[in-house]
C-alpha positions in Angstrom: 42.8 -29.9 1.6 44.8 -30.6 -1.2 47.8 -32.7 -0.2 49.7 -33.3 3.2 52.2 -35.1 4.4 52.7 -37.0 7.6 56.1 -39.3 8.5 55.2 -42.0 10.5 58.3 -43.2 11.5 61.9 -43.0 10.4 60.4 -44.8 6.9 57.2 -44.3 6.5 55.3 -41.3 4.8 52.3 -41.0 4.7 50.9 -38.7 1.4 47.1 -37.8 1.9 45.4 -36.9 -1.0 42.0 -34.5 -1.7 39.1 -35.9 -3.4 40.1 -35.0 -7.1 43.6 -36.2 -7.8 44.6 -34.0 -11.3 47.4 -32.1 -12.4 46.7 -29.1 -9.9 48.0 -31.6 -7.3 50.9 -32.2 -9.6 54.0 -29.7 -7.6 52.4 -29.9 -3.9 52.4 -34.0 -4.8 56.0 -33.9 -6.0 56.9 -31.4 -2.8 55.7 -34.3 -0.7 58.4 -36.6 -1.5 61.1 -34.9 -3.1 63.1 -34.3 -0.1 62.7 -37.6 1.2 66.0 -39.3 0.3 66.2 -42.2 2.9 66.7 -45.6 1.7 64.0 -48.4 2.2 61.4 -45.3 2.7 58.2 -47.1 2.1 55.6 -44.5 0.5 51.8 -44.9 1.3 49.3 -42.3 -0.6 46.2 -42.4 1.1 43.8 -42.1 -1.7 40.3 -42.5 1.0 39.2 -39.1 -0.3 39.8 -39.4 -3.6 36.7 -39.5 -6.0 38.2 -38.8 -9.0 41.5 -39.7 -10.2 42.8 -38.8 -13.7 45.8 -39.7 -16.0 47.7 -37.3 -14.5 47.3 -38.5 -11.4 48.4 -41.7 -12.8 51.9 -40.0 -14.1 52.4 -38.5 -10.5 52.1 -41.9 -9.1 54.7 -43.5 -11.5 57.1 -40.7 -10.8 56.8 -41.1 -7.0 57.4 -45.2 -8.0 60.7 -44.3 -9.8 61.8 -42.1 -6.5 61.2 -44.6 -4.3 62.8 -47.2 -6.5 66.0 -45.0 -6.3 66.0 -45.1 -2.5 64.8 -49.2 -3.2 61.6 -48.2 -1.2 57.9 -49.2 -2.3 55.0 -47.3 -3.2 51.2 -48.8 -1.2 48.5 -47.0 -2.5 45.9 -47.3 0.3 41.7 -47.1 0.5 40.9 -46.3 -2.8 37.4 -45.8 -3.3 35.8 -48.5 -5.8 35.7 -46.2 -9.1 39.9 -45.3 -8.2 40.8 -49.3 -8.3 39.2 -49.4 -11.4 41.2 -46.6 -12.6 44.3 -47.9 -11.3 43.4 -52.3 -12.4 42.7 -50.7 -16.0 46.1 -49.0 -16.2 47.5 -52.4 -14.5 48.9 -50.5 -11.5 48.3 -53.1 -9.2 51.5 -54.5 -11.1 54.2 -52.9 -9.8 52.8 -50.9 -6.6 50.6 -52.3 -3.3 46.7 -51.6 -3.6 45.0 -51.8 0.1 41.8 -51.7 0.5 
């Protein structure tokens, strides 16, 4: 598994990532919010299987920030492993999207 996608409710998607988050994630990540275009959506990217997380990873994350600052949603990256908060505290991502452990 790659990436899927599951709506919760009327706005709340949920984006479930593999266990290496990289570029080859990079158009089925963009596929999994692209269409959504309802305002107050609130993102969550499960990130419990991801082991490895690079820069591009990072990019993908900030462009799915920027859509859901257009639809004035929010972003929650949820149960990161230990190594991916690291990742993510480094490159100060805990400043402008939701970590849960």
């Amino acid at each position: 598994m790659t990436v899927s996608v599951r709506q919760v409710d009327d706005k709340n998607i949920v984006i479930v990532v593999g266990e290496q988050f990289d570029y080859s994630l990079h158009q089925a990540f963009r596929n999994a919010y692209a269409q959504v275009q309802k305002p107050g959506t609130v993102f969550r990217v499960d990130l419990a299987r991801a082991k490895h997380m690079d820069s591009s990873a990072l990019g993908m994350i900030l462009l799915l920030k920027e859509h859901a600052d257009k639809l004035g949603g929010r972003v929650i990256l949820s149960k990161p492993a230990e190594n991916v908060v690291k990742i993510l505290t480094i490159a100060n991502f805990n400043q402008f999207v939701t970590i849960e452990s």
